[in-house]
C-alpha positions as CSV (number, residue, x, y, z in Angstrom):
1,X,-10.0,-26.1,-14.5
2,X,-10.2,-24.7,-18.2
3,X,-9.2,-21.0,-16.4
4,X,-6.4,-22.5,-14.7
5,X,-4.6,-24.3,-17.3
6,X,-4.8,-21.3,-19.7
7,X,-7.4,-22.7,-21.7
8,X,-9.3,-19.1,-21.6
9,X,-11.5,-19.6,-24.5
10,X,-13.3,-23.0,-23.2
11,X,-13.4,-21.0,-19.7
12,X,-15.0,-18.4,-21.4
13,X,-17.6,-20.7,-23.1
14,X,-18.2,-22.5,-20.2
15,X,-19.3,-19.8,-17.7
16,X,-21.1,-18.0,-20.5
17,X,-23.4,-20.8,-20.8
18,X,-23.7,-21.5,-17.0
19,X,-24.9,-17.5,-16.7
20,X,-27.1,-18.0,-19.0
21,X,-29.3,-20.5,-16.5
22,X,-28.3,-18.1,-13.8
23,X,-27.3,-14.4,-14.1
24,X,-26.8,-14.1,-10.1
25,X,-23.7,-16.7,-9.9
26,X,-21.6,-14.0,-8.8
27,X,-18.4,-16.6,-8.6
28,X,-19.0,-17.5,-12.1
29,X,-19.5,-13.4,-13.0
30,X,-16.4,-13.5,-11.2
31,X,-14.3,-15.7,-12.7
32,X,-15.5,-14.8,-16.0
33,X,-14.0,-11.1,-15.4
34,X,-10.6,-12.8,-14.7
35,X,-10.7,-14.8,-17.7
36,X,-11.8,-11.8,-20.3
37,X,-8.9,-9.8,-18.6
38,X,-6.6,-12.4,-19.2
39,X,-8.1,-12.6,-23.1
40,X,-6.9,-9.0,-22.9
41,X,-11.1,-8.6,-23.6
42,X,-11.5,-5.1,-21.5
43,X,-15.2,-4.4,-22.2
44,X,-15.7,-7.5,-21.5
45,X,-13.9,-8.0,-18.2
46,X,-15.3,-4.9,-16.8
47,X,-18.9,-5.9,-17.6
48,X,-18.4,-8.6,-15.7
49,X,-16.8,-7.0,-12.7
50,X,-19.7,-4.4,-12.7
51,X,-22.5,-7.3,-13.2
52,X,-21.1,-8.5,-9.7
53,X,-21.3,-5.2,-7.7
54,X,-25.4,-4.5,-9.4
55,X,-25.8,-7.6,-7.5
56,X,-24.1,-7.0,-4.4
57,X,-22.2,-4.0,-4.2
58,X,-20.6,-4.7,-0.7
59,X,-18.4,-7.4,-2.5
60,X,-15.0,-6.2,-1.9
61,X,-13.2,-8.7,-4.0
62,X,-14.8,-7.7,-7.1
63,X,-14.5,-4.3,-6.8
64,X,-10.5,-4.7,-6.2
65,X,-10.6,-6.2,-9.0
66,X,-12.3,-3.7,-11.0
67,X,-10.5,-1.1,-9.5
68,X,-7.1,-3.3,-10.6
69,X,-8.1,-3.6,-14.3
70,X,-9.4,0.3,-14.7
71,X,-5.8,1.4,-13.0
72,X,-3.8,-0.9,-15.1
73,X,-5.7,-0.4,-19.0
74,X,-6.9,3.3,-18.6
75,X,-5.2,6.9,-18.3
76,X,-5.4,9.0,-15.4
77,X,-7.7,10.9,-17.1
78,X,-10.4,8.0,-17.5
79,X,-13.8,9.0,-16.0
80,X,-14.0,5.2,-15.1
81,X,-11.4,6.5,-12.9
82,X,-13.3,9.1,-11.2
83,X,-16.4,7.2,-10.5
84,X,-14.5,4.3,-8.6
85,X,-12.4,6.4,-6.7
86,X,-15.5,8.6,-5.8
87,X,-17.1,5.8,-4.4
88,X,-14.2,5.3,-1.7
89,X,-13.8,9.3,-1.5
90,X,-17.6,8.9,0.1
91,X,-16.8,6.2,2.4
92,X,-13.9,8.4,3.8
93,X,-16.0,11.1,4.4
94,X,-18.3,8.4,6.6
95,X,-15.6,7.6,8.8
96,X,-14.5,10.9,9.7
97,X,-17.6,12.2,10.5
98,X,-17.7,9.1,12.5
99,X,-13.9,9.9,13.9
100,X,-12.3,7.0,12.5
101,X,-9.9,9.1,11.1
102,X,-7.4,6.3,10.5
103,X,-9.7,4.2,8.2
104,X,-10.0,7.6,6.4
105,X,-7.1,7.8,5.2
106,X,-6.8,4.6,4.0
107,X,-9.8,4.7,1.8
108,X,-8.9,8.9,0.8
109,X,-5.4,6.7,-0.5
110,X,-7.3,4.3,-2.2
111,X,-9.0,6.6,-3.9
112,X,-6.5,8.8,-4.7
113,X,-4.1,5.3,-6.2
114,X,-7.4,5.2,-8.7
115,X,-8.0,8.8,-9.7
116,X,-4.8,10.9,-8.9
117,X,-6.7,14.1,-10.0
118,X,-9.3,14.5,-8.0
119,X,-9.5,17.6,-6.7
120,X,-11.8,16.9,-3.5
121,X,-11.0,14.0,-2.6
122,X,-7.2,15.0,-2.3
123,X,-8.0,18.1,-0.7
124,X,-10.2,16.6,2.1
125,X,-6.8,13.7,2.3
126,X,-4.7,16.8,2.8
127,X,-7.0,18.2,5.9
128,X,-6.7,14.8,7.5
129,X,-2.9,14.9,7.2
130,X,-2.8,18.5,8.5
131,X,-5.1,17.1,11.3
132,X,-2.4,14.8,11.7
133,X,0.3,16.8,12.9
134,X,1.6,16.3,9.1
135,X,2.4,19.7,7.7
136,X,4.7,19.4,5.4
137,X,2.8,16.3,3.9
138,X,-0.3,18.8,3.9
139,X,1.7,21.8,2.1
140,X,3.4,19.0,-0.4
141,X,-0.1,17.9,-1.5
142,X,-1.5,21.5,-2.1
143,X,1.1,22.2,-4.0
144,X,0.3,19.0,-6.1
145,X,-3.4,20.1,-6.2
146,X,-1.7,24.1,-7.8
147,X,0.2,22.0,-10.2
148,X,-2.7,19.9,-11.7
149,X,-4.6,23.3,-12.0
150,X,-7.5,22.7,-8.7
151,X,-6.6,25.1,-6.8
152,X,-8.9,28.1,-5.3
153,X,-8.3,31.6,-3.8
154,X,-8.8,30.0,-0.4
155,X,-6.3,26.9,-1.3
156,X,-3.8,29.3,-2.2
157,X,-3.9,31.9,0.3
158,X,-3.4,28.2,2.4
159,X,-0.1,27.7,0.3
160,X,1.7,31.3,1.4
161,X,0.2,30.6,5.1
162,X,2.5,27.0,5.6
163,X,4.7,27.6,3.4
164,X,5.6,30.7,6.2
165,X,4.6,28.2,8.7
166,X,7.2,25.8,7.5
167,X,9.9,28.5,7.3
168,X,12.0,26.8,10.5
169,X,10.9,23.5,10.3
170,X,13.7,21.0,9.9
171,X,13.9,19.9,6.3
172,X,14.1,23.5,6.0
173,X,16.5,24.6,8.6
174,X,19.1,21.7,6.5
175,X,17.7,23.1,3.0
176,X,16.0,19.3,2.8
177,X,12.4,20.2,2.1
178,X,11.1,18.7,-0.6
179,X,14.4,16.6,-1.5
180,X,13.0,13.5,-0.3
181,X,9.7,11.7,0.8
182,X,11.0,8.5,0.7
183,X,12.8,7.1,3.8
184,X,16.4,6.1,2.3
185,X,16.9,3.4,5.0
186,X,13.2,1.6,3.9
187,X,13.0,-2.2,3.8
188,X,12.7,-3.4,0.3
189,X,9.7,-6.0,0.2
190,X,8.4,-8.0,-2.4
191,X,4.8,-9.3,-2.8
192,X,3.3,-12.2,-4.2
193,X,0.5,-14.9,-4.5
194,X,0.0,-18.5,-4.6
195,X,-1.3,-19.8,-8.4
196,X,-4.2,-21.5,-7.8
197,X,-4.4,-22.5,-4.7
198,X,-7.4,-23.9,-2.2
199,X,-10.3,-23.3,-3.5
200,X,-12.0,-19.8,-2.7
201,X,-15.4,-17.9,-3.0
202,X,-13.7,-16.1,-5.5
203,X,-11.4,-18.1,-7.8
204,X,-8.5,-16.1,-8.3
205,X,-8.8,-13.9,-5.1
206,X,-5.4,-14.4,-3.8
207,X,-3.8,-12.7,-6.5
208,X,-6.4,-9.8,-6.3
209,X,-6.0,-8.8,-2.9
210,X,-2.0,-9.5,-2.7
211,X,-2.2,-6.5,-5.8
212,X,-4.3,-4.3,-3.0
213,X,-2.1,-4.9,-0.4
214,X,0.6,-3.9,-2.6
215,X,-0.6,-0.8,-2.9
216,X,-2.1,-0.3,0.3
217,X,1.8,-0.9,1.9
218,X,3.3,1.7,-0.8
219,X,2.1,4.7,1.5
220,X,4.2,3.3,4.2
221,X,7.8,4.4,4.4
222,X,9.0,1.8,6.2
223,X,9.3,-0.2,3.1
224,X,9.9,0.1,-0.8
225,X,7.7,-2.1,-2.7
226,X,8.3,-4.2,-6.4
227,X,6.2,-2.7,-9.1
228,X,5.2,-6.3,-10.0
229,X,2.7,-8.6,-7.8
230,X,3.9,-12.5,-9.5
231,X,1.8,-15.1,-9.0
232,X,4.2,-18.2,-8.1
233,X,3.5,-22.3,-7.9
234,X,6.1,-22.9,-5.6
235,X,7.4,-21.4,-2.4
236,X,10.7,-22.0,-3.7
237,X,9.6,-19.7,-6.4
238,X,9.1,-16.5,-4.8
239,X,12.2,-16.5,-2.8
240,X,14.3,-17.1,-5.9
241,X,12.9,-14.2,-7.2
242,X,13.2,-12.2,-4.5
243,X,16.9,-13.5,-4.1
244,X,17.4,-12.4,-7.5
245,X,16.0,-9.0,-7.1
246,X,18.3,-8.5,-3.8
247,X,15.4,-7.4,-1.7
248,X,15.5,-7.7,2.2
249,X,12.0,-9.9,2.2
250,X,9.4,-11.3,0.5
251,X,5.6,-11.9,1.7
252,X,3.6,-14.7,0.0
253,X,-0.4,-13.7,0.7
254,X,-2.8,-15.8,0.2
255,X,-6.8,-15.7,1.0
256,X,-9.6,-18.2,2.7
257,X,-13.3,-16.9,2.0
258,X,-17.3,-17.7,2.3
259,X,-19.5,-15.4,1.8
260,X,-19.9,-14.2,5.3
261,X,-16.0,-14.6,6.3
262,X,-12.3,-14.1,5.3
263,X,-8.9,-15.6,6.4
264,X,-6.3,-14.0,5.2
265,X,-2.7,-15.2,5.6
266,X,0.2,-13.5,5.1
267,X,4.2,-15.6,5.5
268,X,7.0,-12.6,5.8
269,X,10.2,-13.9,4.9
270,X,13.9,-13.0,4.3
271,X,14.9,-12.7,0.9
272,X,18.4,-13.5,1.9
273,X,17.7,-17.0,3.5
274,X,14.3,-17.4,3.1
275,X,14.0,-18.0,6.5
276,X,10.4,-17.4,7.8
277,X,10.3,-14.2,9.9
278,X,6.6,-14.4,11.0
279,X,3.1,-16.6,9.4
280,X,0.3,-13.5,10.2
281,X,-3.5,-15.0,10.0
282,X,-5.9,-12.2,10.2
283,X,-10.1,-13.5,10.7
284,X,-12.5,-11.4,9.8
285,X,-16.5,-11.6,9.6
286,X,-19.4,-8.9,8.1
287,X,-18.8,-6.3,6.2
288,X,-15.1,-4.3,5.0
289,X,-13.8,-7.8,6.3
290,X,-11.1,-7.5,3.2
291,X,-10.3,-3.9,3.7
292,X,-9.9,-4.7,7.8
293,X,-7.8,-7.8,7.1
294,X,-5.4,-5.6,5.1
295,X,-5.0,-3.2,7.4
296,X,-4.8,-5.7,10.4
297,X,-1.5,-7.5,8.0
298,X,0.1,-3.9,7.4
299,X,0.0,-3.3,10.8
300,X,2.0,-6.5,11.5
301,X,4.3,-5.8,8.9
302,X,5.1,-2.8,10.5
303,X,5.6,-4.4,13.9
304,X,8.3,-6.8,12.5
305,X,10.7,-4.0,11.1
306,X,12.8,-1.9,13.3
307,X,13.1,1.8,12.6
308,X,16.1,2.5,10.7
309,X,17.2,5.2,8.4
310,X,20.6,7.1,7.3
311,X,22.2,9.9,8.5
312,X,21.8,12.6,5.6
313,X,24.0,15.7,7.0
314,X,25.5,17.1,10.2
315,X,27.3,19.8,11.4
316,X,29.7,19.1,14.6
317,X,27.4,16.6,16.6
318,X,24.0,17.6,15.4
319,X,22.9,15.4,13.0
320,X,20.2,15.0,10.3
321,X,18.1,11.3,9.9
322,X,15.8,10.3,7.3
323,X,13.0,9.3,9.5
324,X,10.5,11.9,10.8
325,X,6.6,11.6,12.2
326,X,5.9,9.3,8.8
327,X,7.6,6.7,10.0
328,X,6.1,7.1,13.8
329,X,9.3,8.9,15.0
330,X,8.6,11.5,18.3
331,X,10.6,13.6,20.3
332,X,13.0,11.6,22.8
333,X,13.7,8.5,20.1
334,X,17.1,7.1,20.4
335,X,19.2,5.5,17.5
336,X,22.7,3.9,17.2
337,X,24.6,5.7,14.5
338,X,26.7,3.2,12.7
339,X,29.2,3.1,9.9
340,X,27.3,3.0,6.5
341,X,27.7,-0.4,5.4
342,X,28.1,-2.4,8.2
343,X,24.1,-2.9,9.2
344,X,22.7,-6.1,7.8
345,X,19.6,-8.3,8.9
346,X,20.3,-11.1,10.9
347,X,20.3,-14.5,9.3
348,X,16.7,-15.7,10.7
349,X,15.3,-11.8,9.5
350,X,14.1,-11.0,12.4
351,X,16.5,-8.1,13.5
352,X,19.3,-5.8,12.4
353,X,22.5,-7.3,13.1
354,X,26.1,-5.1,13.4
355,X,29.4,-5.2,15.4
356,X,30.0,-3.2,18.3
357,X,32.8,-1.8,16.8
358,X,30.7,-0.5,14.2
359,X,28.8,1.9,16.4
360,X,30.4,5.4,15.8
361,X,27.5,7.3,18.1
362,X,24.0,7.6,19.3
363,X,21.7,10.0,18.3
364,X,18.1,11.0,20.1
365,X,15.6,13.0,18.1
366,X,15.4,16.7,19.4
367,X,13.3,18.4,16.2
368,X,11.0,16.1,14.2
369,X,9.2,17.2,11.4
370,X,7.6,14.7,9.1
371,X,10.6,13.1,6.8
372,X,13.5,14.1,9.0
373,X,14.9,14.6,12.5
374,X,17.5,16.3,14.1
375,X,19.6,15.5,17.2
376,X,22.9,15.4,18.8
């Protein structure tokens, strides 16, 4: 109660003296490392965090959390950096010698959001990209790994190999390669948390993992995410702010947990109405329950945006479109091509709406490379 109403030092005193009579409360470890990060008390705050994963380091909430504080008060060159993001740099490397490729990635990302330098860990991210039928992505991060000085004879004889490779690719047959990564037709999405709501395993959590689902969705070009992660009262809260912002939806997050189980809850709605576009509950049980949850909720994300992107060049009737094998794009895809301006989302957010008259062509991808595609 003290925590909640922003009486931090009485929290503070509180759970102090209740660790004293026991130092494995991991909720009051817990909720202590929210309150000294609040106080602005780093040391503090991270001891805390730590305190939790000596006593059980499968605790995913706390380590989010950690992984939050050290990303938002350190520089990249912190070494607390490079320990946290070598732990998840070792759980990739688990699941693709397992050939779970896809949770790979998602934990090389994780890693690499912590400790942007890291020369392995990128380098083994790049491999899986290039595994992935994602060579441009692959050349873009060794050229990345060349810039920040980690680069080997090997790596570099790599470089002149793809960037030959690459030579008629399609970004580079428009003179497009390396002008943009991000999709220009990407949903704008806000994120946010309910203050305070039921009560949770770990007090606080909602907020935590609505921040790592942030920054799990910003890899996804299907959408452009707010910096900011706002913690609201109301309902009627976040959609103002999302009004305000003139984004195309908002998803309030919000998280159910024992210590054996996790519900997590996810409402997508349009920023222009508010109405609700879908309410996505994701169970999960035993262990990476948080990380599988958040990749169950991406994936439903996903499902309720349609493809869409602009139409950056042509020449007669071929035509070049901001979408490539990112965004899930393959040979024989079929688009409307309509006037810019005249696409909106539907009132109820659950489609793109336009007038027939609108519809100027139709385009089906011929060459797909991983940003763009060409067709006629």
């Amino acid at each position: 109660l003290s925590y909640m109403e922003g009486s931090l030092e009485d929290a503070r005193h509180f759970l102090n003296t209740s660790l004293k009579n026991n130092r494995k409360d991991t909720e009051a470890w817990f909720l202590l490392g929210l309150a000294e990060q609040a106080a602005m008390h780093r040391p503090e705050a991270e001891y805390a965090f730590r305190s939790i994963l000596d006593l059980d380091p499968g605790d995913e909430i706390a380590r989010i959390a950690l992984e939050n504080y050290i990303m938002d008060t350190t520089p990249f060159e912190d070494t607390a950096r490079a320990d946290l993001a070598d732990w998840h740099f070792s759980r990739a490397l688990d699941f693709e010698r397992s050939f779970l490729n896809q949770k790979a990635v998602t934990e090389y990302r994780r890693g690499l959001a912590i400790n942007p330098y890291a020369g392995k860990g990128r380098k083994r991210y790049a491999d899986l990209l290039l595994s992935a039928g994602l060579s441009n992505s692959y050349l873009a991060e060794l050229r990345f790994l060349d810039s920040i000085g980690k680069m080997d004879s090997v790596l570099k004889d790599a470089i002149e190999v793809y960037d030959s490779f690459l030579a008629g690719s399609v970004g580079r047959d428009w003179a497009m390669f390396g002008e943009s990564q991000e999709n220009s037709g990407a949903y704008s999405l806000g994120m946010f948390s309910l203050a305070h709501g039921a009560y949770l395993y770990h007090p606080g959590s909602d907020a935590v993992f609505a921040r790592y689902l942030r920054d799990m969705l910003v890899f996804e070009p299907m959408v452009k995410l707010s910096r900011q992660v706002p913690a609201v009262s109301r309902l009627s809260d976040a959609y103002q702010l999302a009004r305000d912002a003139g984004l195309d939806y908002y998803a309030i997050v919000s998280l159910a947990e024992t210590d054996r189980t996790v519900l997590a809850s996810l409402e997508l709605r349009s920023a222009k109405t508010a109405a609700l576009v879908k309410r996505i509950e994701v169970p999960r049980a035993g262990n990476d329950r948080i990380a599988l949850a958040a990749f169950q909720l991406i994936a439903e994300i996903k499902n309720q945006l349609e493809p869409k992107g602009s139409l950056v060049s042509r020449k007669g009737n071929l035509g070049l479109v901001s979408l490539g094998k990112a965004a899930g794009i393959k040979k024989g895809d079929s688009f409307f091509v309509i006037k810019k301006g005249a696409v909106s989302i539907s009132p109820d957010g659950k489609a793109l709406s336009w007038k027939d008259d609108d519809i100027v062509a139709a385009i089906t991808a011929d060459r797909v490379d991983d940003d763009f595609f060409e067709g006629r």
